[in-house]
C-alpha positions in Angstrom: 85.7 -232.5 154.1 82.4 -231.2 155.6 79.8 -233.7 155.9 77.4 -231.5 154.4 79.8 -231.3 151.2 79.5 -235.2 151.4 75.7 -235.0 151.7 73.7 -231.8 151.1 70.7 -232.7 153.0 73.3 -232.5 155.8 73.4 -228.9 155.3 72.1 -225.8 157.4 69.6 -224.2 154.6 69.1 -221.0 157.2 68.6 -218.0 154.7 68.0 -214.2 154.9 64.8 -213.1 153.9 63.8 -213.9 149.9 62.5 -211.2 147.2 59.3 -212.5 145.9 58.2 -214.2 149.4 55.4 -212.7 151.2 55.1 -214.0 155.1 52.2 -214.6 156.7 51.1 -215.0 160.5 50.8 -218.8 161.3 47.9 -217.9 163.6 45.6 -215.9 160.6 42.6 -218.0 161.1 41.5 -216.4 157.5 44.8 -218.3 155.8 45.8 -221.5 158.3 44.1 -224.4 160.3 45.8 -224.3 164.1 45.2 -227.4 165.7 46.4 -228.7 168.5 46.0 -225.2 170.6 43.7 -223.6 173.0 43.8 -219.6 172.8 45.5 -218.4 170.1 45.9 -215.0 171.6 48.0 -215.9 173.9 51.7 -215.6 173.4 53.6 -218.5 171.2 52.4 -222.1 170.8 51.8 -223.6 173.8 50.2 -227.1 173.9 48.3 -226.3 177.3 46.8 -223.0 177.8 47.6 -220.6 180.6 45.0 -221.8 183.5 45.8 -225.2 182.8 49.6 -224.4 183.1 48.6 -222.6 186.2 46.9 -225.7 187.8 50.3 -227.8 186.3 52.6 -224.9 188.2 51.4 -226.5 191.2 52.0 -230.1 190.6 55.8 -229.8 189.1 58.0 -227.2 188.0 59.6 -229.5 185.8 56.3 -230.2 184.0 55.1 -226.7 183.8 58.2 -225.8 181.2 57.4 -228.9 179.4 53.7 -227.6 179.2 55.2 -224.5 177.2 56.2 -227.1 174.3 54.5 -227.3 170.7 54.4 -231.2 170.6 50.9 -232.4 169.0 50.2 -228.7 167.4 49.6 -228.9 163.4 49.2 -226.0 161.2 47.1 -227.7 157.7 46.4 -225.3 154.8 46.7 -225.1 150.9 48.4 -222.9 148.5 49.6 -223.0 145.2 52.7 -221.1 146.0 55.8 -222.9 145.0 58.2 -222.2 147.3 57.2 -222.4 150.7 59.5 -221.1 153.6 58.9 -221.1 157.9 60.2 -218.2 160.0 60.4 -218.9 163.3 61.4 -218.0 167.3 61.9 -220.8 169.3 62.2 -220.4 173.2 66.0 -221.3 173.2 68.3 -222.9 171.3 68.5 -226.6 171.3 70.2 -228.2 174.2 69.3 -231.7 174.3 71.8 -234.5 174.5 70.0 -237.6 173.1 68.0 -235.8 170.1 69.3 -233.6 167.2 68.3 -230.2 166.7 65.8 -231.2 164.0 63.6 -233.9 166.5 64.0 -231.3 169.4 63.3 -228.6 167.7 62.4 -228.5 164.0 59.1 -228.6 162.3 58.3 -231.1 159.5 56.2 -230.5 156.5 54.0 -233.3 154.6 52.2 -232.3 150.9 49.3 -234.5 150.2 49.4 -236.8 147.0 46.1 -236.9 145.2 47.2 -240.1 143.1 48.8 -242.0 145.7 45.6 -240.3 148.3 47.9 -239.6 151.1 50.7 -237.3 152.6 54.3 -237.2 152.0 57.4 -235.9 154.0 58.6 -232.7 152.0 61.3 -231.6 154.2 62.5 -230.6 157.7 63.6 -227.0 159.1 67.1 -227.3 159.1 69.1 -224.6 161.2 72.5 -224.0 163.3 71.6 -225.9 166.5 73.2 -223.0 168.5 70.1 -220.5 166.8 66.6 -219.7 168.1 65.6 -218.3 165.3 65.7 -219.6 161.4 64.0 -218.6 158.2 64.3 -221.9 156.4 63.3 -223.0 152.8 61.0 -226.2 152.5 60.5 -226.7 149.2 60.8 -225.4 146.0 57.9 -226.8 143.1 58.4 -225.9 139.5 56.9 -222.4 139.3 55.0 -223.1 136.4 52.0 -224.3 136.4 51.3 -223.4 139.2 49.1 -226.4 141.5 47.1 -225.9 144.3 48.6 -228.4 147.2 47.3 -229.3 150.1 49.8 -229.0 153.7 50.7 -230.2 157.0 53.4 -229.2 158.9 54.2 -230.8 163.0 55.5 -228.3 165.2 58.3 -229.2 167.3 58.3 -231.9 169.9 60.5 -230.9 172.6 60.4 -227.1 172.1 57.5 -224.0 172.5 57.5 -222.1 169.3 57.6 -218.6 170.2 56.2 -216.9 166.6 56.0 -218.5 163.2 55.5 -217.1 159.7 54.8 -218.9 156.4 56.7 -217.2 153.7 55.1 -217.6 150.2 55.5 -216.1 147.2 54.0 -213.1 146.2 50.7 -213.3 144.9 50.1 -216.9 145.5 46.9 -217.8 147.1 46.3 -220.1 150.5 43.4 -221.1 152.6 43.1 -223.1 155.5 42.4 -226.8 156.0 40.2 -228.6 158.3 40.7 -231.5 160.5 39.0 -234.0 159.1 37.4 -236.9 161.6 38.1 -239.3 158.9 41.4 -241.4 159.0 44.1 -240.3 156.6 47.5 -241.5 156.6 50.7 -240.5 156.0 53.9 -242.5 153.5 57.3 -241.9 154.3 60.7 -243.9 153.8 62.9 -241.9 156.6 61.5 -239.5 158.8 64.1 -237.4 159.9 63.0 -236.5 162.9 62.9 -239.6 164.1 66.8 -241.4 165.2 67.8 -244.3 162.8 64.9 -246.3 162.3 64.4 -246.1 158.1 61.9 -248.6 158.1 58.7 -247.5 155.7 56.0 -246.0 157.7 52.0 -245.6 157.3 50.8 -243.5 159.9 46.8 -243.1 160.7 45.5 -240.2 162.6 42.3 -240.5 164.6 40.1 -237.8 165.2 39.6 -237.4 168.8 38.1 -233.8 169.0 35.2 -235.2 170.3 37.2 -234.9 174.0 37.6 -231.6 173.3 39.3 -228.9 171.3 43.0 -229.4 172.5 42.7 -233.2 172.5 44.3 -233.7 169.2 45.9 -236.8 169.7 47.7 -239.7 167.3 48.3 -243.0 167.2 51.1 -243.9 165.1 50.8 -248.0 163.5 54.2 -248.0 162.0 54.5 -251.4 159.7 58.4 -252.5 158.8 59.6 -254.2 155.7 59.4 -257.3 157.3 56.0 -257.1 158.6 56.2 -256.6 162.0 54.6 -253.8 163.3 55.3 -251.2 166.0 52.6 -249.4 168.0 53.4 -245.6 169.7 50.9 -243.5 171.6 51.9 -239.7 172.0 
């Protein structure tokens, strides 16, 4: 038996293009927040622009192609489109050892709850690890009524995003979302992108775009069940 028979959250959920789904540029200013980058013209989703990977060139090789990444870049928006999908490119497939395919290279999508006042995980792009590029399914609400919702999706952390569409359905309307300087947090029981550890999770993100426009940076106050807590600076 396949595991994803045992489990269907296991399973690959790479699909063709849908009927009904109309995809949209990640980078349309007029329909997504982009945070986390420097010149948007420039090719891809790079987390340093191109004179500071310059200036990093001459330091390390090694830490030039890691400049190329999308760690820390965050795409907020709303839409009251049901069904939301991500089309993307990556730069390669994956090809690290210690991390799945979905922590190297996957990005992970939160909804915000009004009632509880906070986001949730929604889902993960899930793809064959051996493929660079996906069109992947994220969630499907009821279609009717349809609800404005509020998003935040975390591009990967270990690989540069090449291009990156947002497939929603046809006639559905979206804006962008700011960044807003007060904390917010995010509730989770498993994030999937993150090994084993299942413990629940509140995460508060600081607004630190007072050092500048790419210095979009998070610390992470993780609290287990047994009230210890665990502190992580990316």
């Amino acid at each position: 038996m396949e595991i994803n028979q045992a489990d269907h959250n296991m399973a690959i959920k790479d699909e063709p293009e849908q009927s009904g789904i109309v995809y949209y540029d990640a980078k349309d200013s007029a329909l997504f927040g982009l945070y986390g980058i420097d010149d948007k013209k420039e090719n891809g989703y790079p987390r340093f622009n191109a004179k500071e990977r310059e200036l990093i060139s001459k330091v390390s090789k090694d830490v030039e192609f890691l400049s190329y990444h999308s760690a820390g870049i965050q795409l907020k928006f709303e839409t009251d489109s049901s069904q939301i999908y991500f089309k993307a490119t990556n730069q390669k497939p994956s090809d690290m050892d210690n991390l799945s395919n979905i922590a190297q290279s996957g990005i992970a999508l939160y909804s915000f709850d009004e009632k509880e006042n906070c986001y949730f995980l929604q889902g993960v792009t899930r793809f064959s690890p051996k493929a660079s590029s996906y069109n992947v399914p994220m969630l499907n609400f009821p279609q009717s009524p349809r609800k404005n919702r509020k998003y935040v999706a975390y591009l990967p952390s270990y690989m540069g995003v090449v291009s990156l569409e947002v497939g929603l359905e046809k006639g559905a309307k979206v804006k962008p979302v700011g960044f807003s300087p007060k904390n917010w947090n995010l509730w989770h029981q498993h994030h999937a992108r993150m090994c084993n550890f299942t413990a629940r999770r509140k995460l508060y993100e600081y607004d630190f775009s007072i050092l500048g426009s790419r210095s979009l940076e998070f610390r992470f106050l993780w609290q287990c069940h047994d009230g210890t807590r665990n502190r992580h600076h990316s």
